[in-house]
LUMDO-589798 format. One line per field, with one value per residue (C-alpha): residue in one letter; chain; x, z, y. Coordinates in nm, 3 decimals. Layout:
REM residues N
resn <- [A,...]
chain <- [A,...]
px <- [X,...]
pz <- [Z,...]
py <- [Y,...]
END
This chain:
REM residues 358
resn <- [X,X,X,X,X,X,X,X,X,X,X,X,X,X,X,X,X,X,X,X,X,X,X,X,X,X,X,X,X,X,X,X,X,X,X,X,X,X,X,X,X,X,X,X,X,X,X,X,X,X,X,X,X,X,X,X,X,X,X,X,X,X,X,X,X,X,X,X,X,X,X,X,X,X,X,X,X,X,X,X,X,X,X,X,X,X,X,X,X,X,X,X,X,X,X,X,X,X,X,X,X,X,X,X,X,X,X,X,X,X,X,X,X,X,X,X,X,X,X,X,X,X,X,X,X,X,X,X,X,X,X,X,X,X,X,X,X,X,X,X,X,X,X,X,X,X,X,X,X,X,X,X,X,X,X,X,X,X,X,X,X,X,X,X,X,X,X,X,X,X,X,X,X,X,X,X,X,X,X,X,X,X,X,X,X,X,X,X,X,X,X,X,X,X,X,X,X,X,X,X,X,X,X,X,X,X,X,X,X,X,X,X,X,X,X,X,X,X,X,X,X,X,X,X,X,X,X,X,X,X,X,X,X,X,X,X,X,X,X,X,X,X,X,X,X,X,X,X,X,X,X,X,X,X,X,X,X,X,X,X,X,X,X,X,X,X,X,X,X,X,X,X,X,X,X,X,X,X,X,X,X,X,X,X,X,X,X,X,X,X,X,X,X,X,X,X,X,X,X,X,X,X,X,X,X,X,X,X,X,X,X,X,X,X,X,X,X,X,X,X,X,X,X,X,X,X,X,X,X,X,X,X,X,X,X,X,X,X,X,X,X,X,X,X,X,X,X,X,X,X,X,X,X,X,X,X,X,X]
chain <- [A,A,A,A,A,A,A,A,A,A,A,A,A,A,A,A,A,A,A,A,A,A,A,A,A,A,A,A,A,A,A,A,A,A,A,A,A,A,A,A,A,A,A,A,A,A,A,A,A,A,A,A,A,A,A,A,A,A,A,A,A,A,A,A,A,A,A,A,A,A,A,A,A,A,A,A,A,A,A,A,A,A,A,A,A,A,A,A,A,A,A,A,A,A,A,A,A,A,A,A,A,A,A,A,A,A,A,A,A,A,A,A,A,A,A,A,A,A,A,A,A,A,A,A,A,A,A,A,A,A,A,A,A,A,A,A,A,A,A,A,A,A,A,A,A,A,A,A,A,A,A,A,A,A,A,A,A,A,A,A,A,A,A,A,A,A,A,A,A,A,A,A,A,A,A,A,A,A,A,A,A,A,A,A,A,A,A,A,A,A,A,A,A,A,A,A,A,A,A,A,A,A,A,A,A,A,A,A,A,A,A,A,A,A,A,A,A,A,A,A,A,A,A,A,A,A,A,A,A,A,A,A,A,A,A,A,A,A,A,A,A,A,A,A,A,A,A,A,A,A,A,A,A,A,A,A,A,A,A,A,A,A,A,A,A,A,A,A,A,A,A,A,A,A,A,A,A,A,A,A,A,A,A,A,A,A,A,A,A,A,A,A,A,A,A,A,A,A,A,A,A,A,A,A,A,A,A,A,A,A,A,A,A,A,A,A,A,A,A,A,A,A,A,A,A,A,A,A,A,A,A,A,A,A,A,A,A,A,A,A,A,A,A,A,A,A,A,A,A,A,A,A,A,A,A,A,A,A]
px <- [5.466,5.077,4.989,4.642,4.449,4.143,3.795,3.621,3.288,3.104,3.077,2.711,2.770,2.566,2.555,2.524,2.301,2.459,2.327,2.162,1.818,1.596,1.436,1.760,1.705,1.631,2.005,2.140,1.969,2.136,2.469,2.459,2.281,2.590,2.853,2.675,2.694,3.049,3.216,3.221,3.068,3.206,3.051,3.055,3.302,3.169,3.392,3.521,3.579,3.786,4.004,4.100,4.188,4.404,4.611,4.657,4.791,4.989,5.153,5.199,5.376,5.608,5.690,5.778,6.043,6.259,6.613,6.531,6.745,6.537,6.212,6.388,6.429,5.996,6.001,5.918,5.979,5.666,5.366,5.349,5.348,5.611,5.761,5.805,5.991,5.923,6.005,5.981,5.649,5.588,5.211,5.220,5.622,5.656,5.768,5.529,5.634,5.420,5.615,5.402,5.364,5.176,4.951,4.794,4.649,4.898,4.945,5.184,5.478,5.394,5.015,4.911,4.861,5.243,5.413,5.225,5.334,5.050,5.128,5.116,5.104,5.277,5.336,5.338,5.682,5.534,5.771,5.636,5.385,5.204,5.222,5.086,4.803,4.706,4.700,4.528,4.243,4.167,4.128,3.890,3.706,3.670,3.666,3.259,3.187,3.299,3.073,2.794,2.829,2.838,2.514,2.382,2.540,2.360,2.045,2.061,2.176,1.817,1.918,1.670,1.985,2.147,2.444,2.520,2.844,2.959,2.956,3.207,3.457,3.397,3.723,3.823,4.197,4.160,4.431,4.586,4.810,4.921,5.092,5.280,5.336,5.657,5.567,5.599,5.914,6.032,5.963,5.731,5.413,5.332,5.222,5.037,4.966,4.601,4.494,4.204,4.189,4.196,3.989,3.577,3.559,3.843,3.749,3.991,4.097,4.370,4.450,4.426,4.655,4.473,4.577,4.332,4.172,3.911,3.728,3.344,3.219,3.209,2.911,3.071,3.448,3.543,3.681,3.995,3.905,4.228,4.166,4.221,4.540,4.683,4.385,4.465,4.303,4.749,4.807,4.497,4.312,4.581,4.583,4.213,3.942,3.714,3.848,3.735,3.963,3.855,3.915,3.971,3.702,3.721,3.590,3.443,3.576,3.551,3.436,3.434,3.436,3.740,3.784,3.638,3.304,3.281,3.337,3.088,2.785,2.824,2.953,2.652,2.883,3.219,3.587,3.682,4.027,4.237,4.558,4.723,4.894,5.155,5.045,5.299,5.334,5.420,5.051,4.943,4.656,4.547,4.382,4.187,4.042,3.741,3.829,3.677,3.814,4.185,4.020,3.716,3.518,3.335,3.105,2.887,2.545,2.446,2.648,2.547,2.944,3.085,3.368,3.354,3.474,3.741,3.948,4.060,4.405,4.514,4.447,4.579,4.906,4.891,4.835,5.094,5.360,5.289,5.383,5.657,5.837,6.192,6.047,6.190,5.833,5.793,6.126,6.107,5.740,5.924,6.150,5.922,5.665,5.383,5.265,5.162,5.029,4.821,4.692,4.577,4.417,4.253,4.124,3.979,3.769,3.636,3.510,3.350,3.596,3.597,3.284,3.324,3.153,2.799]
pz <- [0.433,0.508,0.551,0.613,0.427,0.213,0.294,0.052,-0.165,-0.431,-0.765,-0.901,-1.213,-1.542,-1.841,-2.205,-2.451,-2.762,-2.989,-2.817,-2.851,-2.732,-2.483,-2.297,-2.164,-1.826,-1.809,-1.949,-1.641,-1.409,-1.556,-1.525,-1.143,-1.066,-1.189,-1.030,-0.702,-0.701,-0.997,-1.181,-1.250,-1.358,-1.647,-1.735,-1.996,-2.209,-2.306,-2.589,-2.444,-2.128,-2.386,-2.551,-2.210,-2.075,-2.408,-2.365,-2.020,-2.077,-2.398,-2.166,-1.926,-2.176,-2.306,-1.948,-1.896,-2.146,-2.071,-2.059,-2.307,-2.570,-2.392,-2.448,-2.803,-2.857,-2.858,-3.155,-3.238,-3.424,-3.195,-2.846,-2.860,-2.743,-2.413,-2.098,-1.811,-1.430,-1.292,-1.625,-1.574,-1.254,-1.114,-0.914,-0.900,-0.792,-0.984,-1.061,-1.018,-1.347,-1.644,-1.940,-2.303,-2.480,-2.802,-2.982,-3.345,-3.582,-3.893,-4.169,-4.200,-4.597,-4.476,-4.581,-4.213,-4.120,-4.448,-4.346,-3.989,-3.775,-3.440,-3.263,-3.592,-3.698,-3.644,-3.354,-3.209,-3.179,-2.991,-3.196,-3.426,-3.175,-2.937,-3.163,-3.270,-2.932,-2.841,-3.164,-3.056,-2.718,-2.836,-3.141,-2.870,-2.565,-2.834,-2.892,-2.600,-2.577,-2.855,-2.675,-2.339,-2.446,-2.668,-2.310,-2.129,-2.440,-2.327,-1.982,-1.942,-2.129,-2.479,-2.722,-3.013,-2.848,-3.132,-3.005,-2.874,-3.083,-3.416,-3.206,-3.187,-3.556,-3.614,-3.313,-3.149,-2.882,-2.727,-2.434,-2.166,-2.098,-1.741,-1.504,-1.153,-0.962,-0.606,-0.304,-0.123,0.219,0.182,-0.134,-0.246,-0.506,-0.844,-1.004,-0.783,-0.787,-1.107,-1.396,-1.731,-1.972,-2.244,-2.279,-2.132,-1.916,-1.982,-1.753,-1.688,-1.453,-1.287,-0.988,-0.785,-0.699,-0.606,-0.806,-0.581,-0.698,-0.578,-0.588,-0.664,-0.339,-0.249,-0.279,-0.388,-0.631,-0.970,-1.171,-1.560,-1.679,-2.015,-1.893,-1.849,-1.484,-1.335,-1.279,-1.035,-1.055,-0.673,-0.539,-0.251,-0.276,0.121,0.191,0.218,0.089,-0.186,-0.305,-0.369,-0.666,-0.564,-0.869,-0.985,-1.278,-1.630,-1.546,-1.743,-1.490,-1.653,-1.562,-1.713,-1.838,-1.826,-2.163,-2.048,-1.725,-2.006,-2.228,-1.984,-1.761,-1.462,-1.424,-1.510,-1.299,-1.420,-1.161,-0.954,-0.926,-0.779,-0.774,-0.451,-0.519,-0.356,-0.234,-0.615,-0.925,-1.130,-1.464,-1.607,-1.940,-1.925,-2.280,-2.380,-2.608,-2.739,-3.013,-3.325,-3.359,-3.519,-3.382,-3.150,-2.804,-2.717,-2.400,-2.417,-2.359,-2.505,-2.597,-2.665,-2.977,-2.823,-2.544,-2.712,-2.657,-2.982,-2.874,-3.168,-2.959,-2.622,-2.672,-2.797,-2.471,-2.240,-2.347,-2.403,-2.058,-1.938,-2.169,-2.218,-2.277,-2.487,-2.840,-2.935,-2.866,-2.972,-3.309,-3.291,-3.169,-3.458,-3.761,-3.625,-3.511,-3.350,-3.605,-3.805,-3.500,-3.506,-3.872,-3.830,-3.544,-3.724,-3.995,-3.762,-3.590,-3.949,-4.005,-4.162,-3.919,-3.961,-3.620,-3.382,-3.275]
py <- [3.423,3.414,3.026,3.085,2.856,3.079,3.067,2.833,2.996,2.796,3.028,2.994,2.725,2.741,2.574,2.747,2.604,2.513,2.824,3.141,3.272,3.599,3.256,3.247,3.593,3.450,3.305,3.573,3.793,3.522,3.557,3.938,3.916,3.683,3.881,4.230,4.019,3.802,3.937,3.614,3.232,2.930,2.720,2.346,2.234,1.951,1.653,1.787,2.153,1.971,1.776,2.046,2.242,1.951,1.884,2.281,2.244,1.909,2.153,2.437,2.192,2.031,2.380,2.533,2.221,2.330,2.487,2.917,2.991,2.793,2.929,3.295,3.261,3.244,3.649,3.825,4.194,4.228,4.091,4.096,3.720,3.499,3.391,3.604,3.510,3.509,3.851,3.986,4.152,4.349,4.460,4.791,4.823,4.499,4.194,3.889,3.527,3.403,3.261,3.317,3.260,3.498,3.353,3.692,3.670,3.447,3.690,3.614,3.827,3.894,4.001,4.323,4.500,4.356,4.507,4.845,4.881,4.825,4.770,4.469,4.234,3.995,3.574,3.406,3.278,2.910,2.689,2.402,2.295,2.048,2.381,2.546,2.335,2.262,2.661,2.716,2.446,2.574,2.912,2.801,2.615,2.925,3.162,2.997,3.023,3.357,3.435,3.267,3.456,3.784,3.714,3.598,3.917,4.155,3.988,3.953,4.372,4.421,4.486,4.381,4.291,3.992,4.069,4.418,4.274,4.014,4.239,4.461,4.130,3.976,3.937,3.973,4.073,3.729,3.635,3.440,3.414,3.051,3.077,2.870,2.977,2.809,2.687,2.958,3.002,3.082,3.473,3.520,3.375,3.656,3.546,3.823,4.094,4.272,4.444,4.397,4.276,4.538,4.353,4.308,3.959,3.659,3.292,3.105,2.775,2.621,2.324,2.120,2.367,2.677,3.010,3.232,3.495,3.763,4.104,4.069,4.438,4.595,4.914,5.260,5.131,5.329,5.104,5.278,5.331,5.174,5.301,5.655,5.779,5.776,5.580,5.189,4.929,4.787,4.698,4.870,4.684,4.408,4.342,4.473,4.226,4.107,3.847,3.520,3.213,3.049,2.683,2.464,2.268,1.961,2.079,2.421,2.794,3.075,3.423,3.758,4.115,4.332,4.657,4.724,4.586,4.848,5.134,4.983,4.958,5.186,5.042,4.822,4.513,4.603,4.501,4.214,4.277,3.958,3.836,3.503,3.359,3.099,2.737,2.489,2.319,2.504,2.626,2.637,2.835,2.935,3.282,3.373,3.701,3.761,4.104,4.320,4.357,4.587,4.871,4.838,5.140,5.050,5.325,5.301,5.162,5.503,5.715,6.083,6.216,6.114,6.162,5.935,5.612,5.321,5.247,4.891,4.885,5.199,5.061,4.694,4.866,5.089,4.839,4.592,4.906,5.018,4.649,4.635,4.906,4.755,4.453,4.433,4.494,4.846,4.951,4.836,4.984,5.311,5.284,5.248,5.480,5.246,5.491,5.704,5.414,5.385,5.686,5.664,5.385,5.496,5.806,5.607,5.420,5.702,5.843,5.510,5.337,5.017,4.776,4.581,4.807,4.800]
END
């Protein structure tokens, strides 16, 4: 096992004013300029924004001490929400040492979109209702700023509508990924092997542990365009330098760009490779993505194809299939044809029938 210690980088640090205006366009310019140059930033937490992150993680912990087979009974076979259990996801072919439970929009069973089929929705499996409160909270809380920052990115890439991304995620599909890594052992210190987020935009937290390492955009590496099929940044680059540990700081969110955000401009803000190395004491994190809307359409800045377009229902339920295949989830999708519900609802939005896209 590699026991070099990593190289220690200060991320540039901002803080957001509390509502966003065409004035902030110099900050939004620095945000961009820092992600162009390291791939991501870190921004202050207030009080209030740190509370709710550490009655997350004190949640998260109380949830991850409990025996596995209660943990295992959190699935359901309607949302990709619910618990998953270390080993149970692989990156690249090989198995990740994260456990992980999975909070994606709560809809009620007798909801309109569940009784029809469409993929993906349903309620969450909550463990309890103070889990669930506290999950709920944190997500209310990052989900603002998420708002906030991509009002900031708009800005900073040079668009004169600072809402050109936030009307794409009214309503938006956010979700999270509330992890716990176990400590290293004597041959493995794998916790999530390389890859990128497949959403529009990461808002991270974790603890005092570390083990968070990311890719800054390097000149003339090619990126994979994970929403194409067959191309994937999975496992790519995993032992190549450079990358940059993200030490853990007190009451800061790190951010950086999905997938979904390299499609939608371009290239000119890059999807940001990471990989987690497990430390000497077990981890937790709470990973949160600000996503557009289910039916919603992301089109580049500048598109001129009509067909060139990202249908984020079809590739949420694509991404989490191809990581799941065996999960509950997608054979009960298989079975009632969510796939085909998909598709409608897919076709509808392309004719205009979705009103959260720019």
């Amino acid at each position: 096992m590699n026991s070099d210690k990593p190289t220690l980088t200060p991320l540039r640090t901002f803080r957001l004013p509390s509502a966003v205006t065409r004035t902030d366009r110099p900050l939004g310019e620095a945000l961009v300029s820092a992600w162009q140059s390291d791939g991501i930033f870190q921004i202050h937490a207030t009080p209030a924004q740190q509370a709710a992150t550490e009655r997350a993680l004190a949640a998260s912990r109380a949830f991850c001490a409990r025996p596995l087979r209660e943990k295992a009974a959190h699935v359901s076979d309607l949302t990709y929400s619910g618990y998953v259990a270390s080993g149970e996801e692989e990156t690249a072919g090989e198995k990740d040492g994260s456990e992980i439970f999975t909070v994606c929009p709560d809809i009620p069973a007798d909801d309109p979109r569940v009784i029809d089929h469409w993929p993906c929705h349903g309620p969450t499996p909550w463990p309890s209702a103070d889990y669930a409160d506290a999950m709920t909270d944190y997500m209310t809380t990052v989900g603002e700023l998420g708002h906030r920052l991509l009002q900031l990115a708009a800005l900073g890439l040079g668009l004169t509508d600072p809402d050109h991304f936030t009307r794409l995620t009214a309503d938006g599909w956010h979700h999270m990924r509330v992890l716990r890594f176990p400590p290293a052992d004597a041959t493995s210190e794998r916790g999530i092997g390389a890859h990128t987020d497949y959403g529009l935009l990461v808002i991270a937290a974790q603890d005092d542990v570390g083990g968070l390492y990311i890719r800054p955009p390097v000149p003339g590496e090619e990126r994979g365009r994970n929403w194409l099929p067959g191309e994937s940044m999975a496992g790519r680059y995993e032992d190549e330098e450079p990358w940059t540990y993200v030490a853990p700081v007190p009451s800061v969110f790190t951010v950086f760009p999905g997938d979904i955000m390299q499609f939608m401009t371009g290239g000119a803000l890059l999807s940001t490779p990471h990989k987690v190395r497990l430390a000497a004491r077990e981890r937790y994190t709470l990973a949160y993505f600000h996503e557009p809307a289910f039916n919603a359409v992301a089109r580049p800045l500048a598109a001129t194809d009509p067909a060139e377009h990202i249908h984020y229902g079809t590739h949420f339920t694509s991404m989490f299939r191809r990581c799941y295949p065996d999960r509950v989830t997608t054979r009960r999708m298989d079975e009632e044809g969510g796939l085909k519900v998909l598709a409608r609802l897919r076709e509808e939005a392309l004719r205009g029938g979705s009103t959260a896209r720019p």
